[in-house]
C-alpha positions, 0 to 999 in steps of 0.5 A: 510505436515505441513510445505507445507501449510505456502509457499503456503498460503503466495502464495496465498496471495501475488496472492491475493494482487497484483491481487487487486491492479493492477485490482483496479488501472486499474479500477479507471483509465478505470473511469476516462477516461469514465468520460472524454469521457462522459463529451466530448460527452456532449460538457463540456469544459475540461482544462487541470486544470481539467484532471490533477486534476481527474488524481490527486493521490498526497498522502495526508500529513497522507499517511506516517504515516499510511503506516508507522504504518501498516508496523510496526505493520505487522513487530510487529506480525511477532515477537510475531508469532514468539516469539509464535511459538518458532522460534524467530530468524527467525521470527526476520530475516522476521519481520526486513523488515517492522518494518525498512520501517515502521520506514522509512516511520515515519520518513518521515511523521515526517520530513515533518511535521516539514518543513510544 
């Protein structure tokens, strides 16, 4: 019974994520187009400069290196829950996916940093 609860648990999770992110994004979206029809019913003057910037979602110069940190340290505790519960090499296995884009993702930040 056991070893039901861990795909079902992580079921549940991802469920939970995806189903916030998406509903969050459709919610800031839904704003910003009531934004705009607010701001056209009491006849503001809209350029195209101002939609592009309230539709603006350009990552920030530090989005990278906290999703980087994040995944590494998610891939970090996958290997010590690992190492813990005595099963090393399939907790490597698992946690080989975020600590590689955790790397990636500092690798870009550090990149970019350079060039600015």
């Amino acid at each position: 019974m056991n070893d039901l609860w861990v795909p079902i648990v992580l079921t549940i999770c991802l469920t939970i994520i995806l189903t916030s992110y998406f509903y969050f994004s459709h919610k800031n979206k839904t704003d910003i187009q009531q934004t705009i029809r607010e701001a056209l019913n009491k006849g503001c003057e809209l350029t195209p400069e101002h939609i592009a910037q309230m539709n603006n979602t350009k990552p920030t110069k530090t989005t990278d290196l906290r999703r980087g940190i994040l995944l590494l340290s998610f891939g970090i505790a996958a290997l010590l829950g690992g190492f813990i519960i005595g099963n090393a090499e399939d907790a490597a296995a698992f946690a080989m996916f975020p600590l590689l884009l955790g790397c990636g993702f500092l690798t870009t930040w550090k990149l970019s940093n350079n060039d600015a």
